[in-house]
C-alpha positions as CSV (number, residue, x, y, z in Angstrom):
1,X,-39.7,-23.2,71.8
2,X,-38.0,-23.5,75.0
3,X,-40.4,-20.5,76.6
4,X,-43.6,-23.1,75.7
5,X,-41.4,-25.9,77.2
6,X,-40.0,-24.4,80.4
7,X,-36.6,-25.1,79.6
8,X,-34.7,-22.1,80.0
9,X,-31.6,-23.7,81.0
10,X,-31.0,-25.0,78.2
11,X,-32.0,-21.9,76.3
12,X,-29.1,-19.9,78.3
13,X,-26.6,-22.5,77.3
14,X,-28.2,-22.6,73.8
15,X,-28.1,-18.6,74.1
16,X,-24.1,-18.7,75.7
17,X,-23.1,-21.2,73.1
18,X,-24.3,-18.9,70.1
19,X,-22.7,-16.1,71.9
20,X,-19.3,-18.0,72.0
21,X,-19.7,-18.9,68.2
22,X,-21.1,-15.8,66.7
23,X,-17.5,-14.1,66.3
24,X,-16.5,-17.2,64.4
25,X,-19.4,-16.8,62.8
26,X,-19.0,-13.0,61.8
27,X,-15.4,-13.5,60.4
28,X,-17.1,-16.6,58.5
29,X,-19.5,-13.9,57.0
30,X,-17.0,-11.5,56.2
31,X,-14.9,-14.1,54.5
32,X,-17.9,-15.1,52.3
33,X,-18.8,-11.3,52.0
34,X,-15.1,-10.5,51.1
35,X,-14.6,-13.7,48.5
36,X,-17.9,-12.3,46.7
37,X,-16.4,-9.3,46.3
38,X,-12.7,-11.1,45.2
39,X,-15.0,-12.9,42.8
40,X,-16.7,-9.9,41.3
41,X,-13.3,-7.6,40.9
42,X,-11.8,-10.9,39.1
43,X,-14.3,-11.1,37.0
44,X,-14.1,-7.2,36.4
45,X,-10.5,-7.5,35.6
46,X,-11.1,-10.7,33.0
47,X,-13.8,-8.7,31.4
48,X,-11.3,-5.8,31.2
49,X,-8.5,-7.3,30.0
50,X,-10.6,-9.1,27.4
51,X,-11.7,-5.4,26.6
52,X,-8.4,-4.6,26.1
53,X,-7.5,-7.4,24.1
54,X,-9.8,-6.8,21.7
55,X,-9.0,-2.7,21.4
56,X,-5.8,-3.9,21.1
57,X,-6.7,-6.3,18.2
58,X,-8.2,-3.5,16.7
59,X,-6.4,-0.5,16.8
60,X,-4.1,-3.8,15.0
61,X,-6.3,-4.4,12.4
62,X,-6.7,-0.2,11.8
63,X,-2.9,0.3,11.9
64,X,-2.5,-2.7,9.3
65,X,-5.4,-1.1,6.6
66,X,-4.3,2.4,7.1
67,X,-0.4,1.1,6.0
68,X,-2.1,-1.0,3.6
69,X,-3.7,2.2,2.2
70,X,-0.5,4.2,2.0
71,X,1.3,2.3,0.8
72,X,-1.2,1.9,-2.1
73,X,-1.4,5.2,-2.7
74,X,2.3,5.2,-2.6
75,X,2.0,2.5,-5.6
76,X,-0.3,4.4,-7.5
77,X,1.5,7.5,-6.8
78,X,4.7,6.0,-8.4
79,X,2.3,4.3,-11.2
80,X,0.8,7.6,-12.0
81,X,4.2,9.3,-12.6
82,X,5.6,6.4,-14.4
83,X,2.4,6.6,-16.6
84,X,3.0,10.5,-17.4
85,X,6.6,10.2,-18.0
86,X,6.5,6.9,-20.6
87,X,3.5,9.5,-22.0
88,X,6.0,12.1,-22.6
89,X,8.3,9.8,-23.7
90,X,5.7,8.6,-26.2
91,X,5.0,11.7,-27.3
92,X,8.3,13.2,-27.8
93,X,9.2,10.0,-30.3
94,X,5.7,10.9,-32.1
95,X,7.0,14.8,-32.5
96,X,10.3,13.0,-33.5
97,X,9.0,10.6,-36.1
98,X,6.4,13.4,-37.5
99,X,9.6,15.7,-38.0
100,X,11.4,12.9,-39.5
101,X,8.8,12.3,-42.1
102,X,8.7,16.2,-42.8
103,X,12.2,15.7,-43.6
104,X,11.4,13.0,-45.8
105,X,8.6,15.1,-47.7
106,X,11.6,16.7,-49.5
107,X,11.8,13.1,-51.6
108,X,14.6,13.5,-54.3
109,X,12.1,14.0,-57.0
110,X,11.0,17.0,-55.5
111,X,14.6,18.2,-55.9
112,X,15.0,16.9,-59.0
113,X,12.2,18.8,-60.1
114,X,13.7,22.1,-58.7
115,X,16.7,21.4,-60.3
116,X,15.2,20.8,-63.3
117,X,12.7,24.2,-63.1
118,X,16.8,25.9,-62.4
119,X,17.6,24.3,-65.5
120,X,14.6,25.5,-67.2
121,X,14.9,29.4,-66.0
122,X,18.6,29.0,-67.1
123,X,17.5,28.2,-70.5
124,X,15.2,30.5,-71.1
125,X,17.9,33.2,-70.2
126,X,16.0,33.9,-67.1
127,X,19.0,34.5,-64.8
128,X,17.6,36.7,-62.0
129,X,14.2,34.0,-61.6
130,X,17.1,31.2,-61.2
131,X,18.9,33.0,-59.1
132,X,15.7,34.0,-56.7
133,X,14.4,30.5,-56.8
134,X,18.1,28.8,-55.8
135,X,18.2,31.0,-52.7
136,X,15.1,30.3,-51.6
137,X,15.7,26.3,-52.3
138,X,18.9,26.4,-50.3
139,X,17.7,28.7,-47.5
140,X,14.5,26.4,-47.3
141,X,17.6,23.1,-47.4
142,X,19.7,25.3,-45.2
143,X,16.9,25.6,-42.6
144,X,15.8,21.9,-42.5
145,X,19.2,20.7,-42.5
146,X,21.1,23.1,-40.8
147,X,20.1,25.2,-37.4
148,X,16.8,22.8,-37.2
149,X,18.1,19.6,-37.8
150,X,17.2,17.0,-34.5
151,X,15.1,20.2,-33.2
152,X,11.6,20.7,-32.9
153,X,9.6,23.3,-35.3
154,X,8.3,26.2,-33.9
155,X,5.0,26.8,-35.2
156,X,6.5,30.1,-37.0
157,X,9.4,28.1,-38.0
158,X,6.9,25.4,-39.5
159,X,4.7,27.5,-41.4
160,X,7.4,29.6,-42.9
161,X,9.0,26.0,-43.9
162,X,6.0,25.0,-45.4
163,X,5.0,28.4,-47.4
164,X,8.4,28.2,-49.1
165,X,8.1,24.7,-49.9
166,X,4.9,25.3,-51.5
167,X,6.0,28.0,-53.1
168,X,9.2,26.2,-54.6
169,X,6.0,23.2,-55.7
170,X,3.7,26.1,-57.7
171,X,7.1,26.9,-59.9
172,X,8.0,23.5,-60.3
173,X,4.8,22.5,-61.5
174,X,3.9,25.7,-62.8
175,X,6.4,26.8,-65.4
């Protein structure tokens, strides 16, 4: 513009004035240059730290379910045992109460009625058949009432019991 209008002095001065300016106006640059890059690394650092707050929030939320979990497993653990032990517990009155009402099979009119068949084997001069059949009633009385008594049966124990019991029953009923 000044070349087409033959004024070159005032494009030296023009040309000497932006000479003077132009480190003012490079620092200017590097300012702007340097806050857009201040600008981006804060907004790098917000984004990372909100990052990190929400790891953290999580890894919070994973700690609080995984202690939530053990200690429900901890419950049922404890619920569990408690359920297996008042089982036993159940189950040792139900062997309790069964042996109770084997005890209780032995009414007094089934001894009457082994008196009585005594009675009858004593009448009928039949000493030795008396004799037999009172040791096997008292044995039979000496076993529930003696060495068993508040113990379980074994199943030997039970089945002997029983077998002699019957047996006393067929010569009660079967004189």
């Amino acid at each position: 513009m000044y070349a087409i209008s033959q004024n070159t002095d005032a494009s030296v001065l023009l040309y000497r004035d932006f000479l003077g300016k132009l480190p003012d106006l490079v620092l200017k640059d590097k300012s702007l240059v340097d806050q857009k890059i201040l600008e981006d690394t804060e907004q790098r650092i917000s984004q990372l730290e909100k990052e990190k707050e929400l790891k953290d929030e999580l890894i919070r939320k994973k700690n609080v379910f995984n202690y939530g979990l053990i200690g429900a497993l901890i419950v049922l653990t404890a619920l569990i045992i408690f359920i297996f032990r008042t089982l036993k517990k159940v189950q040792t009155k139900n062997k309790k109460i069964a042996l109770q009402s084997l005890r209780r099979e032995m009414n007094p009119h089934f001894i009457f009625n082994s008196l009585n068949s005594v009675n009858h084997f004593i009448a009928t001069n039949n000493e030795m058949e008396a004799n037999q059949y009172l040791t096997k009633f008292f044995k039979a009385h000496a076993r529930r009432y003696g060495k068993f008594y508040g113990r379980f049966y074994s199943v030997s124990a039970g089945v002997g019991f029983v077998t002699k019991l019957s047996g006393f029953r067929k010569n009660t009923f079967c004189r």
